[in-house]
TISEPA-673183 format. One record per residue (C-alpha): y, x, z; residue in one letter. Coordinates in nm, 2 decimals. Layout:
v,u,w,marlo
Y,X,Z,A
...
end
This chain:
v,u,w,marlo
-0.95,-2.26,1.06,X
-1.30,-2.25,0.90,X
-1.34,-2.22,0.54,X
-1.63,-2.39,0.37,X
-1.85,-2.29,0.07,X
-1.73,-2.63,-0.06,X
-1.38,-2.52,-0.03,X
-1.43,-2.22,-0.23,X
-1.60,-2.37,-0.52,X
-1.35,-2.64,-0.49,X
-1.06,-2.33,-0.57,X
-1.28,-2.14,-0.82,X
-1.30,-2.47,-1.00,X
-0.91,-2.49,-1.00,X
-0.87,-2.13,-1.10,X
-1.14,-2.16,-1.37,X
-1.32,-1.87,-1.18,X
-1.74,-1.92,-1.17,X
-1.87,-1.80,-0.89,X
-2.24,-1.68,-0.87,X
-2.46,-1.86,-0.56,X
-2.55,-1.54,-0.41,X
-2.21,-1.43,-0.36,X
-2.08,-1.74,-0.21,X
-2.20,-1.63,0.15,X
-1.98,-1.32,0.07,X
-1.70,-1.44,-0.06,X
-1.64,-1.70,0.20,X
-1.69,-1.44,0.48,X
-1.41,-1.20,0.28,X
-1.21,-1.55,0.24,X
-1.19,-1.62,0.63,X
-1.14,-1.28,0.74,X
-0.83,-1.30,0.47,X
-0.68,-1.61,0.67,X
-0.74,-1.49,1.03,X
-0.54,-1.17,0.93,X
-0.26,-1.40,0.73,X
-0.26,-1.62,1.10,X
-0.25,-1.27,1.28,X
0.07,-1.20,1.13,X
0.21,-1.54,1.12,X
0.12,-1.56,1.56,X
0.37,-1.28,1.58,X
0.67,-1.36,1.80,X
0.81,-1.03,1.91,X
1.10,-0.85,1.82,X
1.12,-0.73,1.42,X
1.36,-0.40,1.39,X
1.47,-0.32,1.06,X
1.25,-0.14,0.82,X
1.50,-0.08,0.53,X
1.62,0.25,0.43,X
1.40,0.44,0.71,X
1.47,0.79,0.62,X
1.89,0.68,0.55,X
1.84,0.84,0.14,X
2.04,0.65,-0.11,X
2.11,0.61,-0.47,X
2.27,0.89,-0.66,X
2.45,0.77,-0.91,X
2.62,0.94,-1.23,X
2.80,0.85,-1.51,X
2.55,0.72,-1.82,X
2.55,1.04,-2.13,X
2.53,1.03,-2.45,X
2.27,1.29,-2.57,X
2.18,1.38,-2.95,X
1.83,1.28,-3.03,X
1.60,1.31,-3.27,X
1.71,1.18,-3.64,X
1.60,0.85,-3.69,X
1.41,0.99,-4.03,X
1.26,1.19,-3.90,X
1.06,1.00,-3.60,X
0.98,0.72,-3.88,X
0.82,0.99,-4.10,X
0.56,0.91,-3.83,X
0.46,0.57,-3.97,X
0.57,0.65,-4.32,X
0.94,0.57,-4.29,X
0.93,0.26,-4.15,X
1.02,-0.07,-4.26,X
1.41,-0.05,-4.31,X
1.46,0.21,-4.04,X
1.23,0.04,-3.78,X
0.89,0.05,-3.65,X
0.70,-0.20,-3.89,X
0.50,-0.44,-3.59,X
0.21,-0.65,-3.71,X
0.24,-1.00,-3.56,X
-0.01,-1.13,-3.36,X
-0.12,-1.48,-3.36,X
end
């Protein structure tokens, strides 16, 4: 499959991407070499093994703790006590 400078321009134009003239040459070099590797993989008809868990380590898992932590006071003091004990956030528009 060949991949034209047309082509490219055409997808820049959908992703609302500009592309500069004098890297076209490059960029539809770097775009074919993409889509030989993707139909490298995709030729593949051999045998897959399994690739999960290679080194056999799994999840330890514990009981969740409840741990004291820091007055709530006194983090807020941080923004001037807060805004009826929270973190005042400015909206964005």
């Amino acid at each position: 499959m060949m991949v034209t400078k047309e082509e490219i321009l055409d997808i820049a134009l959908l992703a609302k991407l500009s592309v500069e003239e004098d890297k076209l040459d490059e960029l539809t070099k770097e775009m074919m070499n993409i889509i030989q590797f993707a139909d490298t993989i995709n030729a593949f008809d051999g045998e897959v093994q399994e690739f999960d868990n290679i080194n056999s380590l799994s999840n330890v898992f514990r009981e969740d703790e409840v741990l004291p932590s820091y007055p709530r006071e006194e983090i807020l003091k941080n923004v001037g006590g807060g805004e009826n004990g929270y973190f005042p956030v400015k909206k964005r528009m």
